[in-house]
Structure formats: structure tokens, C-alpha cells
Backbone bond lengths (Angstrom), bond angles and torsions (degrees), N, CA, C in turn:
res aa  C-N    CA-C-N  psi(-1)  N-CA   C-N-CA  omega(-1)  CA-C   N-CA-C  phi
1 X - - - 1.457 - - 1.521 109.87 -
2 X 1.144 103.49 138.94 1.654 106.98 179.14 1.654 100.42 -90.92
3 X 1.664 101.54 176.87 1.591 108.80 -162.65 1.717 107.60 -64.81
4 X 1.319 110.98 -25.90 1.592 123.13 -152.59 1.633 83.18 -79.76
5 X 0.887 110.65 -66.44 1.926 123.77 -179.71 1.592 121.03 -26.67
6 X 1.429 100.30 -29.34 1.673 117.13 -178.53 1.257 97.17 -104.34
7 X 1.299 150.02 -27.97 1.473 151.30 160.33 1.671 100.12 -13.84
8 X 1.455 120.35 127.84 1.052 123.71 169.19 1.514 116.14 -83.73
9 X 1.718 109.09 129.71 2.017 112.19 -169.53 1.603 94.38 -59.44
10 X 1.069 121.81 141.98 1.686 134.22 162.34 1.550 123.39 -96.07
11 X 1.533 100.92 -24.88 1.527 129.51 -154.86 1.775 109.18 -161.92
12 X 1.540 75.04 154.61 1.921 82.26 158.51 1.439 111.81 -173.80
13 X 0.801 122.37 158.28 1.543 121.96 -168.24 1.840 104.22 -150.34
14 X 1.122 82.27 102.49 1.877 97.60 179.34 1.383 135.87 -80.65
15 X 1.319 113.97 95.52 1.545 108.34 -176.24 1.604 125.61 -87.59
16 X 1.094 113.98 -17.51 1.711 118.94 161.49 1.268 119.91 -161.62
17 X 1.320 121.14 -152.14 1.626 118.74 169.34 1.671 108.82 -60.84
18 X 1.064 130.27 -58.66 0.887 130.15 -154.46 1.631 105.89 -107.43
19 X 1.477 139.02 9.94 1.313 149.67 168.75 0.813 152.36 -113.09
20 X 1.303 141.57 107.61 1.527 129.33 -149.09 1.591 114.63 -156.14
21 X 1.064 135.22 170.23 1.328 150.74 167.45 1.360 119.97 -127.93
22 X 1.566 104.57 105.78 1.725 111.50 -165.67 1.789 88.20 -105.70
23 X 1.358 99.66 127.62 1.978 118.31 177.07 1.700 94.29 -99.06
24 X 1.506 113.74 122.48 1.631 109.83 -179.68 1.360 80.25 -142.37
25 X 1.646 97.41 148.80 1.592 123.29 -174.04 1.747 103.20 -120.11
26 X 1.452 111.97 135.75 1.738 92.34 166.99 1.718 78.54 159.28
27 X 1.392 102.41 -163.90 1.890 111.91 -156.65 1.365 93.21 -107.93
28 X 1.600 105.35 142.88 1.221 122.91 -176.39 1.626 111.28 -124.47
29 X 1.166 123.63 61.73 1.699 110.05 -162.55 1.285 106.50 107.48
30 X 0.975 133.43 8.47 1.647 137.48 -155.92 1.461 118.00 45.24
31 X 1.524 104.05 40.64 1.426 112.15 123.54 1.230 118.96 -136.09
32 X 1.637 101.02 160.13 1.633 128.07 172.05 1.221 124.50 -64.13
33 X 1.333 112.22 89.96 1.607 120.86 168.63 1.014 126.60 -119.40
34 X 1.830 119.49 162.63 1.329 134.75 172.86 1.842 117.74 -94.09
35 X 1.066 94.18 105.48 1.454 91.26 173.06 1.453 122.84 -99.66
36 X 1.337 109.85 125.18 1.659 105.96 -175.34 1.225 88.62 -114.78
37 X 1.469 116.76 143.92 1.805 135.63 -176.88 1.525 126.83 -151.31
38 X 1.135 128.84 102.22 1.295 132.01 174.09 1.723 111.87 -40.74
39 X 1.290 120.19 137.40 1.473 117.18 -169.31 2.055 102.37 -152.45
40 X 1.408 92.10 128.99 1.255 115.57 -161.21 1.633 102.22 -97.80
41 X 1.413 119.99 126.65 1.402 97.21 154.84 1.654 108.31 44.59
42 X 0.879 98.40 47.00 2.411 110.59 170.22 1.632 93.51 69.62
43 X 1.838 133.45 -20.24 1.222 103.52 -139.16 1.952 95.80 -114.70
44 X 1.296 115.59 158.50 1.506 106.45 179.63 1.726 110.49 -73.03
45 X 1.630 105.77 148.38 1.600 107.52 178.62 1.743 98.12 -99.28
46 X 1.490 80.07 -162.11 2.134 78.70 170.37 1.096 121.79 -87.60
47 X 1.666 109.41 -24.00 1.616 118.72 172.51 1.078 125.98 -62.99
48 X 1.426 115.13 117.66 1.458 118.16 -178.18 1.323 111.38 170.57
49 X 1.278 132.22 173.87 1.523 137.36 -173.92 1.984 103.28 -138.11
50 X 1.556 100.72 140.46 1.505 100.61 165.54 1.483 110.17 -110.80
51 X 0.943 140.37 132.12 1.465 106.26 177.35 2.236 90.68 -133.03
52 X 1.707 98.00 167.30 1.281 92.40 161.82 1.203 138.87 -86.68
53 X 1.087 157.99 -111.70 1.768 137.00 -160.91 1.543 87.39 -144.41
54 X 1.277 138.87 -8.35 0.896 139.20 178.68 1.472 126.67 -98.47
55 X 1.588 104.13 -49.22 1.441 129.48 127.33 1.656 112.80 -18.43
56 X 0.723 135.30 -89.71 1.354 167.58 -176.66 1.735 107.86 -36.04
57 X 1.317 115.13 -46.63 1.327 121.74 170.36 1.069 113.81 -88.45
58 X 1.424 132.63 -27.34 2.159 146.09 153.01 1.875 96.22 -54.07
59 X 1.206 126.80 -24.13 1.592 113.64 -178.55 1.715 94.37 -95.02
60 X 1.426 126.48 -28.45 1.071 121.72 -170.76 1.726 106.96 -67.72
61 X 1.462 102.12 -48.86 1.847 106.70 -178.97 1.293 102.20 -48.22
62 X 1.538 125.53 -54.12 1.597 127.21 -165.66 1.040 114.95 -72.18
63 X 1.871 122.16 -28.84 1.538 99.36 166.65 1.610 127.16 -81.75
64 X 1.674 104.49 -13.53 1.351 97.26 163.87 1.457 139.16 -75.82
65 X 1.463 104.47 -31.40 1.185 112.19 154.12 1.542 116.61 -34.12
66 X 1.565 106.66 -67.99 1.445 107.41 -156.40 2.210 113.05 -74.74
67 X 1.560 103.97 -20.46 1.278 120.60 -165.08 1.588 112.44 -78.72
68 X 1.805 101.13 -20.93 1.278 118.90 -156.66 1.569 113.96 -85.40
């Protein structure tokens, strides 16, 4: 198993039987990131974003901004 694979799920957001978006938090390289990833049928696609924790709270301002 690679590091991303052991990432603990935080989130998920379900779009059908077979679609989903699993949000996992944990160290990537020795750093702390959020990875959000589209996942097919249990398995990861290419779509998706890692970002770092800093990163990660700069996507949080912009989606509230924009969601709000």
C-alpha cells in the first residue's frame, strides 16, 4: 500500500452507486495534506486535488466566500 491508501477518510460525498469523493487527511512526504479524489467503483481516478494544510485552508476561504 502506498502512503495516500493508508490516509485516514475524513469525508465523502456521494454521487451515485458507483461515485464518490473520499476527503483523507494525513502525511504525504512529511507533509500534512488534504487529499480530495474522485473514486470509481472502490478505485481512485486522476481527478482530484492534494493540497497542503495551508493550501487547504486558502481553498476553504474561497469556497466560502464564493458558496456563501
Amino acid at each position: 500500500m502506498d502512503e495516500l491508501s493508508e490516509m485516514p477518510i475524513v469525508g465523502r460525498v456521494v454521487r451515485d452507486a458507483t461515485q464518490e469523493v473520499l476527503v483523507k487527511r494525513g502525511v504525504y512526504w512529511n507533509i500534512e495534506v488534504l487529499d480530495i479524489r474522485w473514486f470509481r467503483d472502490d478505485k481512485p481516478t486522476n481527478k482530484g486535488i492534494r493540497l497542503n494544510i495551508e493550501e487547504a485552508k486558502l481553498l476553504l476561504q474561497i469556497l466560502r466566500r464564493e458558496l456563501e
